[in-house]
Backbone as JSON Lines, residues from 0, in Angstrom:
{"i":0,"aa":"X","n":[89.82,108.71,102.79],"ca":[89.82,107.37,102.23],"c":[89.31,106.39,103.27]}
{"i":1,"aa":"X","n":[88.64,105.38,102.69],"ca":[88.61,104.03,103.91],"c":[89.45,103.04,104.33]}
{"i":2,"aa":"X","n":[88.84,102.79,105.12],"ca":[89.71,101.83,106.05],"c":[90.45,100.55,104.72]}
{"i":3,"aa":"X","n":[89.25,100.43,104.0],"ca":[89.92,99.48,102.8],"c":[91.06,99.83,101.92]}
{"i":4,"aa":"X","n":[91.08,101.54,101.9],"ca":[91.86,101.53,100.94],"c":[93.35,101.87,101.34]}
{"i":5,"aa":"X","n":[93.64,101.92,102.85],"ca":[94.37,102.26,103.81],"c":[95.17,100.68,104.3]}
{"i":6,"aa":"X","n":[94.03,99.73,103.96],"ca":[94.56,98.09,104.74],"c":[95.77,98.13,103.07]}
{"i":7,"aa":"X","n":[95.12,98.47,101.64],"ca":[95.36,98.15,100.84],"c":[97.01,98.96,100.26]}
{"i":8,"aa":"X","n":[96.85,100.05,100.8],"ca":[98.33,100.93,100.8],"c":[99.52,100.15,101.9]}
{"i":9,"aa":"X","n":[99.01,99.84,102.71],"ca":[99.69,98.86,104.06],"c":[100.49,97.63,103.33]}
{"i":10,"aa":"X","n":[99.51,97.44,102.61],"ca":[99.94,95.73,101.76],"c":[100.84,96.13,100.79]}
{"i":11,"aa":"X","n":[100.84,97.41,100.4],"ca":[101.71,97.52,98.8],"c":[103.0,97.49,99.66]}
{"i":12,"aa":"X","n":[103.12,98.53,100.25],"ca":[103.96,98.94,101.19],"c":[104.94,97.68,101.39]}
{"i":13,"aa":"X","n":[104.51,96.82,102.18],"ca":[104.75,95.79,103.05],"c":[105.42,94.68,101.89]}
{"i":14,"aa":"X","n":[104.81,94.68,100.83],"ca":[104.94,93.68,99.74],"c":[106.06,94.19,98.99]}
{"i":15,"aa":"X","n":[106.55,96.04,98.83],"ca":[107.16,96.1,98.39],"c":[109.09,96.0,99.16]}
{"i":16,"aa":"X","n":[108.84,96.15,100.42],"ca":[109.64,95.93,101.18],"c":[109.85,94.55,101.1]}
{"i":17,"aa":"X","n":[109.5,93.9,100.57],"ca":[109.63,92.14,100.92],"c":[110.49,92.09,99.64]}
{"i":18,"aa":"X","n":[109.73,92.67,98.58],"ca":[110.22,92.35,97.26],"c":[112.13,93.28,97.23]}
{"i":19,"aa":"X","n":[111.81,94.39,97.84],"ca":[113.45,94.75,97.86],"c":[114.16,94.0,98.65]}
{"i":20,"aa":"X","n":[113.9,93.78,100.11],"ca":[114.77,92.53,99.92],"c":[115.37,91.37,99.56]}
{"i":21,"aa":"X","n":[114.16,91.34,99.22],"ca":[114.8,90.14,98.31],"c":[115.18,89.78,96.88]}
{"i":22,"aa":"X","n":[115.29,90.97,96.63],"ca":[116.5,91.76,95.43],"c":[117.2,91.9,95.68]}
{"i":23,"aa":"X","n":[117.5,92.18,96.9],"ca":[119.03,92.29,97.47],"c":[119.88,91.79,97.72]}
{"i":24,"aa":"X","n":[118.84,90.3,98.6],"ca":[118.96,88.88,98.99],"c":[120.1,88.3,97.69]}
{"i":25,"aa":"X","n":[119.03,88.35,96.53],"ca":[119.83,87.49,95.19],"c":[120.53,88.35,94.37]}
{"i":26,"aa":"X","n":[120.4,90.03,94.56],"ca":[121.01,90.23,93.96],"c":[120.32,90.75,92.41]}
{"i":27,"aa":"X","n":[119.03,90.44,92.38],"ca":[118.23,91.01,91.34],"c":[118.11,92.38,91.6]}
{"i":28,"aa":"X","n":[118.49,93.56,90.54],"ca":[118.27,94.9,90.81],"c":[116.89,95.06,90.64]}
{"i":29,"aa":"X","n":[116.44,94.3,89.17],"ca":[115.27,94.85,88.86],"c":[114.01,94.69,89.9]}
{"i":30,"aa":"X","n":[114.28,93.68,90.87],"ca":[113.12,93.08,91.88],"c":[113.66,94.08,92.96]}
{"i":31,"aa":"X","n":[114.54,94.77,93.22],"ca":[115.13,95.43,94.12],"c":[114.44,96.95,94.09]}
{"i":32,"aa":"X","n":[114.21,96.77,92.57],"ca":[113.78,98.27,92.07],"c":[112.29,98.47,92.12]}
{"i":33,"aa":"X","n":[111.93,97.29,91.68],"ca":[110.22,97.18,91.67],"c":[109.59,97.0,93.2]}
{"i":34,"aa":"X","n":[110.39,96.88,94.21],"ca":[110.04,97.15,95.69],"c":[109.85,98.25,95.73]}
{"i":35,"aa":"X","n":[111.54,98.64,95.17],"ca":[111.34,100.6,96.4],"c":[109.82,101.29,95.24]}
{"i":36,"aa":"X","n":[109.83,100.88,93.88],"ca":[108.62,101.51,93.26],"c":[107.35,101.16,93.81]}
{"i":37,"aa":"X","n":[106.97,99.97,94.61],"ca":[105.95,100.15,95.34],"c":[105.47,100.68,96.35]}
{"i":38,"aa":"X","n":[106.96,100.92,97.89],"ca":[106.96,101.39,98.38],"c":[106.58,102.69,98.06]}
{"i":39,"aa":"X","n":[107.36,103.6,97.1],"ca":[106.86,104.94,96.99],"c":[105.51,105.49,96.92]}
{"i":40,"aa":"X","n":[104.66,104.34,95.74],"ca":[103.48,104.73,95.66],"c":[102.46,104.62,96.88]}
{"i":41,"aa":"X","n":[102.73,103.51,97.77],"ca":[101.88,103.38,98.63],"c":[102.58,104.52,99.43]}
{"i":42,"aa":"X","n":[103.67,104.93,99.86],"ca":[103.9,106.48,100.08],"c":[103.37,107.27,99.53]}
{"i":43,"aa":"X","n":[102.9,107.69,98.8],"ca":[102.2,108.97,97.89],"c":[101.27,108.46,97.93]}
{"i":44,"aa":"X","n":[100.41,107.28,98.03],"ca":[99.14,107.31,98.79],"c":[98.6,107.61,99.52]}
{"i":45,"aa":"X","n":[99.33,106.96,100.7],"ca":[99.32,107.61,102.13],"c":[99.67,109.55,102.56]}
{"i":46,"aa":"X","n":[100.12,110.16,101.67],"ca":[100.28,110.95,101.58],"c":[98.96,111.83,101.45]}
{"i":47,"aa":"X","n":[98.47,111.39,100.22],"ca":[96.87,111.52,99.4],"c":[96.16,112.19,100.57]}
{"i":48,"aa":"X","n":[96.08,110.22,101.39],"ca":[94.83,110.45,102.22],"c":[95.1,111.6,103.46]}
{"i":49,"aa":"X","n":[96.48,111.64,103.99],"ca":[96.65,112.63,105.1],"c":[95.62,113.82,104.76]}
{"i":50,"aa":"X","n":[96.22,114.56,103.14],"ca":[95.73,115.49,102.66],"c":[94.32,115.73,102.67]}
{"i":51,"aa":"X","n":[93.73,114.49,102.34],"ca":[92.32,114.82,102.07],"c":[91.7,114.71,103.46]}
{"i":52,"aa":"X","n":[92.02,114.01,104.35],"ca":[91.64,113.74,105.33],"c":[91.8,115.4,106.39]}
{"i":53,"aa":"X","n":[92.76,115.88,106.54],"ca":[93.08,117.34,106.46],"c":[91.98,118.17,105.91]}
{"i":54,"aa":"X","n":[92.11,118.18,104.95],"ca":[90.79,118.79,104.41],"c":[89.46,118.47,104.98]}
{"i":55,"aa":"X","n":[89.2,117.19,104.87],"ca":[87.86,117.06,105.47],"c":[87.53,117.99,107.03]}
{"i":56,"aa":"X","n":[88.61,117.33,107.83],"ca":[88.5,118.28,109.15],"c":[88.48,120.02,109.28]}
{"i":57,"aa":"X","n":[89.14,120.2,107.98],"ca":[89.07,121.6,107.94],"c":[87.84,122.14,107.63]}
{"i":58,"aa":"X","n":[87.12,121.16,106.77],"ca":[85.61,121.5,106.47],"c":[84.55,121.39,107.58]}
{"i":59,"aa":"X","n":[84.92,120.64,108.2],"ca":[83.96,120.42,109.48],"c":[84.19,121.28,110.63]}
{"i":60,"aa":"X","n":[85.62,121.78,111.05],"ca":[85.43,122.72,111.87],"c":[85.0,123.91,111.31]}
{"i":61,"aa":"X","n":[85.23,124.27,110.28],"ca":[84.15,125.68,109.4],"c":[82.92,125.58,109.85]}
{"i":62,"aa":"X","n":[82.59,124.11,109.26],"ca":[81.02,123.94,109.73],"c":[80.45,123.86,110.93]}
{"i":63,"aa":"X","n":[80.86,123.8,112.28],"ca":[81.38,123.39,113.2],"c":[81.27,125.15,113.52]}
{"i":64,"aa":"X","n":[81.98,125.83,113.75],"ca":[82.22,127.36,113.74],"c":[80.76,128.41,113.17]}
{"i":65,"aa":"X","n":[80.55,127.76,111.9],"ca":[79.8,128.37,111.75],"c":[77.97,128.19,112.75]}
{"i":66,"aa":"X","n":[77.93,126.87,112.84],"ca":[76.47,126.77,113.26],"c":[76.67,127.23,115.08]}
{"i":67,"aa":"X","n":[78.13,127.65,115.45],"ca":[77.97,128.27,116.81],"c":[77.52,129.86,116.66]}
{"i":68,"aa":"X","n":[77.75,130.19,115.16],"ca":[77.35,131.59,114.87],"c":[76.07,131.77,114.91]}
């Protein structure tokens, strides 16, 4: 993934931590709830990209390996 879509998981993240606290702050569950649900996703985003990013390197040292053959 890019750098954009990495600034953009950062922000959910960050926004959703703001928003649970301050569900907590007043006492709203549902704003309490709709944090940790952002948090997660920008977790399982970030997750995504590890993966693919993993992958990519795995493809390149193949490739990488192979043209020393």
């Amino acid at each position: 993934m890019g750098i954009d879509d990495k600034i953009k998981n950062t922000a959910q993240d960050a926004g959703g931590n703001i928003k649970e606290g301050a569900g907590k702050l007043t006492g709203d569950k549902s704003l309490e709830n709709e944090g940790k649900l952002d948090q997660a996703k920008a977790s399982a985003k970030k997750a995504g990209e590890s993966v693919k990013d993993a992958a990519g390197d795995a493809v390149d040292a193949v490739k990488d390996a192979v043209r020393r053959d």
